[in-house]
N, C-alpha and C positions, 0 to 999 in steps of 0.2 A: 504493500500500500504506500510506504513510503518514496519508495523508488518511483509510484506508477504518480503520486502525489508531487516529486520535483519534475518528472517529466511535463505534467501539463502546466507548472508554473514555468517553467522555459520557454515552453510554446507559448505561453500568454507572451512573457517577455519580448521575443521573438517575434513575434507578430505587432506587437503594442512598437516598439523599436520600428518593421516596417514603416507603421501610416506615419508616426512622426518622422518618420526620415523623406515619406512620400510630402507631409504636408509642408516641411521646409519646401520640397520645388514648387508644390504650390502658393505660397507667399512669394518663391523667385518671380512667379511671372506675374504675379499682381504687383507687388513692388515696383519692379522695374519698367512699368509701363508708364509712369508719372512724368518720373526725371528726364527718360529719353524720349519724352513725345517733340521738343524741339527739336532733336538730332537726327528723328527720325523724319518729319516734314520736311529738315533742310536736304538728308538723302533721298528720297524722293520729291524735290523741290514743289512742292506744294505748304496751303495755310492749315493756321490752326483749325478751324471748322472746316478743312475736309479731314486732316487726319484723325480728326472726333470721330471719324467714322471705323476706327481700329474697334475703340469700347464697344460702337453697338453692333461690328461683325463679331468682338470676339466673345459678346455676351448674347449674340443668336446661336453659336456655335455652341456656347453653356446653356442655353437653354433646350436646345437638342438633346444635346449630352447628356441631362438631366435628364428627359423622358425615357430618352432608351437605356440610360445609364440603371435606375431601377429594377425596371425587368430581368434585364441580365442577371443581373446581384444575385435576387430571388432565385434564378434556375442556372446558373454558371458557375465554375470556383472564383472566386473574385480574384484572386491575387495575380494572373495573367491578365486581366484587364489591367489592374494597376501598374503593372510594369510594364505592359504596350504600351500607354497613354505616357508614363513617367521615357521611354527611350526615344516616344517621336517629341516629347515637348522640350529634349536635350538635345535634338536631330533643328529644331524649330531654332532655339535659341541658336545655335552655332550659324545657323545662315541668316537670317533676322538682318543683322545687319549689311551685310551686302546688296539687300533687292532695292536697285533703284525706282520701280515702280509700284504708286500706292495700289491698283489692280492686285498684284501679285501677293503687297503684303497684308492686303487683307483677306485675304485669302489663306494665308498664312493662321494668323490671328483667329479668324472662323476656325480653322482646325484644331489650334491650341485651344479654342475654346472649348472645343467635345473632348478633349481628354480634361482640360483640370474640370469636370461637370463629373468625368471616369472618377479621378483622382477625389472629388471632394464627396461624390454620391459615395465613394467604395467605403472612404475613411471613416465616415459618420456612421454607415452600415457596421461594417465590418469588425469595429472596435464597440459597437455597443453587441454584436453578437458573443464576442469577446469573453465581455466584462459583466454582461448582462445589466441587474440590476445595482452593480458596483460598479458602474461605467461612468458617474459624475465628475469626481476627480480626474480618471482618462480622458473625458471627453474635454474637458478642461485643458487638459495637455495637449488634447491633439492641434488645439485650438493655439497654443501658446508655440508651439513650431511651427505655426503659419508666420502668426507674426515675428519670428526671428527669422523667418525666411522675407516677409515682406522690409522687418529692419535692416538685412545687410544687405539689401539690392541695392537701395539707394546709396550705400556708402561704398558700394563696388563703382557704383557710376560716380558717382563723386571724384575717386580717386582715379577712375578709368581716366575721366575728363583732366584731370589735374596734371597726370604723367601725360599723355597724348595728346588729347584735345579732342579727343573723339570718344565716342560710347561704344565703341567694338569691342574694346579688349572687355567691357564689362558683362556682354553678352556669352563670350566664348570662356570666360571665369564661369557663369553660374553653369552654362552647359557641362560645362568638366564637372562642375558638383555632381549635377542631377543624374549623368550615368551609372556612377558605381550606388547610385540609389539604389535604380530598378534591380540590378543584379541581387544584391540583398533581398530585394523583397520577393523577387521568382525562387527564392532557395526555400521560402517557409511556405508551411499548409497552410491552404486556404480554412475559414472556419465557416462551420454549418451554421443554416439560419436558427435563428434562435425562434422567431415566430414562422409560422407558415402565412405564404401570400392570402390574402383574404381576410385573415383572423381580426387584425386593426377594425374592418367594419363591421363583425360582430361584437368586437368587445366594446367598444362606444355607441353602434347606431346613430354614430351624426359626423359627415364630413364637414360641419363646419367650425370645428375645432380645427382641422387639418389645412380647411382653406384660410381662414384668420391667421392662425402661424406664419402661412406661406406669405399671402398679405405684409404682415409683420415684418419677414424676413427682406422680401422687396423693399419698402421703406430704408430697414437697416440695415443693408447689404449694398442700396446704392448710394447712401448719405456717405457708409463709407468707402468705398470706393473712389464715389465721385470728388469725395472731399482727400484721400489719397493720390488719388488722381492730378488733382487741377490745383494742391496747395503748392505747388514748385511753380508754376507758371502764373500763379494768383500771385505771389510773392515775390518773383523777377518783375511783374509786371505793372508794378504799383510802387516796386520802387524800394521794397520793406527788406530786400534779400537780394544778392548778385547769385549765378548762376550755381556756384560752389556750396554758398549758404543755404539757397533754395534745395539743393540737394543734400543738407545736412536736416534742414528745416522737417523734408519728407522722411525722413530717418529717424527724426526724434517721434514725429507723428506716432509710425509705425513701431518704433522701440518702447513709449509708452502703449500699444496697447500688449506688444510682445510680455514689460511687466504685470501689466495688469491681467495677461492670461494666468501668467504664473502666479498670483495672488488669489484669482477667482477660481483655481486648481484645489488652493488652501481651503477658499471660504465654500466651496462645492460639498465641500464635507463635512459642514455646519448648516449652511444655511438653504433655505428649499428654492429651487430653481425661479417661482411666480415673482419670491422677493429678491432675488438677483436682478430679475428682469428691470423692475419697480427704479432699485436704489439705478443702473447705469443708464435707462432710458433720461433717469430725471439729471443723470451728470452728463450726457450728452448734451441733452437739451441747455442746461447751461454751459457748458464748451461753447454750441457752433454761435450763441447768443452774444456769450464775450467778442470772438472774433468778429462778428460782424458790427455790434455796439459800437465797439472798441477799433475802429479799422485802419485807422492812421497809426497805431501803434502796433512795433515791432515785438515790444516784449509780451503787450496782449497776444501776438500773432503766436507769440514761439509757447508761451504760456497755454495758450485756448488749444493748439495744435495737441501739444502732450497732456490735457484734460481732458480733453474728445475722443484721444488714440484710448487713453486709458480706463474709460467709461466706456466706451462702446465693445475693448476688450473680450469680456465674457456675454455678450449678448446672443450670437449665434449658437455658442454650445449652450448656454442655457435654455435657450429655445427648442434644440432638439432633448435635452433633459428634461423640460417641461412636456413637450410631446410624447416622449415617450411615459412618461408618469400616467398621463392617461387615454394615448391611444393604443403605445406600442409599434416600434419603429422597426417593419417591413422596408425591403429595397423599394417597393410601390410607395410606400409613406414618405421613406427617407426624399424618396424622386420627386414625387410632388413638389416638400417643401423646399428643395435645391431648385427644383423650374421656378419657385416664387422670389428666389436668390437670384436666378438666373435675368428673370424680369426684370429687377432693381437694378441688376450690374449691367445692364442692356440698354435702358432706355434713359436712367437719369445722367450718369456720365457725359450722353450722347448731349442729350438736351440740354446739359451747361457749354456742352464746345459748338453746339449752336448759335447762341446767346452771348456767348462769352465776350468777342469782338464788338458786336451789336451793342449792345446796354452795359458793357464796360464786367470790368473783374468781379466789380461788389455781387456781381449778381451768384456766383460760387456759395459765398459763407451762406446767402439768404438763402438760396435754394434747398442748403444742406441742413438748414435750422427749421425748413418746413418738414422737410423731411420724417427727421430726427421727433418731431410734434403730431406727425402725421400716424409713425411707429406709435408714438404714446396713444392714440385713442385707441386703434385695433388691441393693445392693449388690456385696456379699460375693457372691451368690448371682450375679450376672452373672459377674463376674469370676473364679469356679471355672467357672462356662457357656466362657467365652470360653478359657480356658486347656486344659478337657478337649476344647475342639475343634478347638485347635491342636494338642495331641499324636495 
């Protein structure tokens, strides 16, 4: 019993080890799409509002990813998914740079999109099949290697730019990471589902717990993004930040929420998922409020930047720790509430690099402060769901 007792805690490790090593590449390529969107319109000589059009190919391509990403889960071993999507999105970055035209690279971008939707559907799956109903603090984690994957992108391009003058050498850095990822993770078993497909709509009898989430998720999936996104070109562009600061600026962003995954890891194992949600909805909301208040100042900017990274944090694995409390998270469940990720990372980003030239910079913090207000009612709107159907 012993023996057969360290075996399956290896294999947890072994596995739990996988997704956090898969969810570092996945923060590579959210990260790094911020700082190089100037570098990359100047390689492809076009404006900021067309190369907006990368966020919303590469968040059609995650929201594909999403739908069919699910199913799979349910009836395939997961961990050849994950290490397909993890070798093309290293195969992606390594050429990235080079395509002088935007056709091409967003084309690109759509592809990357359907593996990290592989990459984000599998993790969220696969480690709550794991850990089961001890999967709070994991999930917490899985979440906390996104963002040190999303904190050292920007500070790869930082440096890229500082030694060169270009963002190449930063692209073909994080590629080298992300290969000897996949390897690791095609070496461990895949894990069996923990729920059978179908069960989630017997055990609740109401998909509108499931679409509210998703809902939820969109709001707070494109607030942050969009706000990782466009805070380097909001801040070169106003005057607040030089090019090198704007790239440390998205760093600090991204490294407060990197801390803050690792604290909401801690508090995952005290406190219940609904009041996680609660206390970072309402410190978001005050972050993107500062920065826009506040918008002539630098230190409000660098301040509001690392209180938003670090309040928005734990809100996506809370979310699926909440969901799964009372739906139960199937690759069908998990897929949904990633298409509603998907949605948010798709259309809000897009619609600030619309706008952005048009009605000037300010309109970034504003957009991301609705946002962020927008997540608080759905909210609201769960947690009277969830109490009128305990009475």
């Amino acid at each position: 019993m012993k023996d057969n007792s360290g075996t399956l805690k290896r294999e947890k490790l072994g596995r739990t080890a996988s997704y956090y090593g898969a969810f570092i590449t996945l923060g590579f390529v959210m990260g790094v799409i911020g700082p190089t969107l100037p570098g990359l319109a100047e390689n492809t000589g076009t404006t900021l509002s067309r190369i907006s059009y990368l966020f919303s190919m590469h968040g059609f391509g995650y929201f594909l990813g999403s739908l069919l990403g699910g199913q799979l889960y349910d009836h395939v071993r997961g961990h050849p998914i994950i290490g397909g999507a993890l070798v093309f999105a290293a195969l992606a970055m390594a050429v990235i740079p080079s395509i002088p035209f935007l056709w091409v690279l967003t084309g690109i971008f759509f592809l990357m999109g359907v593996c990290t939707a592989a990459i984000d559907v599998g993790g969220n799956t696969l480690i709550v099949w794991v850990h089961g109903n001890e999967v709070g603090p994991y999930m917490n984690g899985l979440h906390f290697f996104f963002g040190l994957g999303a904190f050292l992108a920007p500070i790869v391009v930082a440096r890229s730019i500082g030694a060169s003058g270009h963002i190449d050498l930063a692209y073909y850095i994080l590629a080298g990471v992300t290969l000897p990822i996949s390897f690791f993770l095609f070496k461990q078993k895949s894990p069996a589902p923990l729920h059978k497909p179908g069960e989630e709509g017997r055990k609740t009898g109401n998909v509108l717990q499931v679409v509210l989430i998703a809902l939820f998720l969109a709001f707070h999936v494109g607030g942050e993004l969009s706000y990782g996104g466009w805070v380097y070109t909001y801040a070169v562009t106003r005057g607040l930040a030089d090019k090198t600061q704007g790239a440390y600026l998205t760093s600090v962003y991204w490294g407060a929420l990197t801390l803050g995954r690792l604290v909401g890891a801690l508090a995952a194992t005290r406190m219940k998922p609904g009041r996680m949600l609660l206390v970072d909805i309402a410190g978001s909301i005050l972050a993107a409020g500062a920065v826009l208040f506040f918008q002539n100042s630098a230190p409000a900017l660098w301040a509001g930047s690392a209180l938003l990274g670090f309040s928005i944090a734990s809100l996506f694995a809370s979310s699926i720790n909440f969901a799964e409390e009372g739906i139960g998270i199937t690759g069908r469940v998990a897929s949904f509430l990633i298409v509603g990720a998907g949605v948010g990372s798709m259309f809000f980003p897009w619609f600030i690099g619309q706008i952005f030239e048009s009605r000037g910079p300010r309109i970034m913090p504003f957009s991301v402060l609705l946002m962020f207000i927008g997540a608080g009612v759905v909210l609201a709107a769960l947690f009277i769901l969830r109490v009128r159907r305990k009475r």
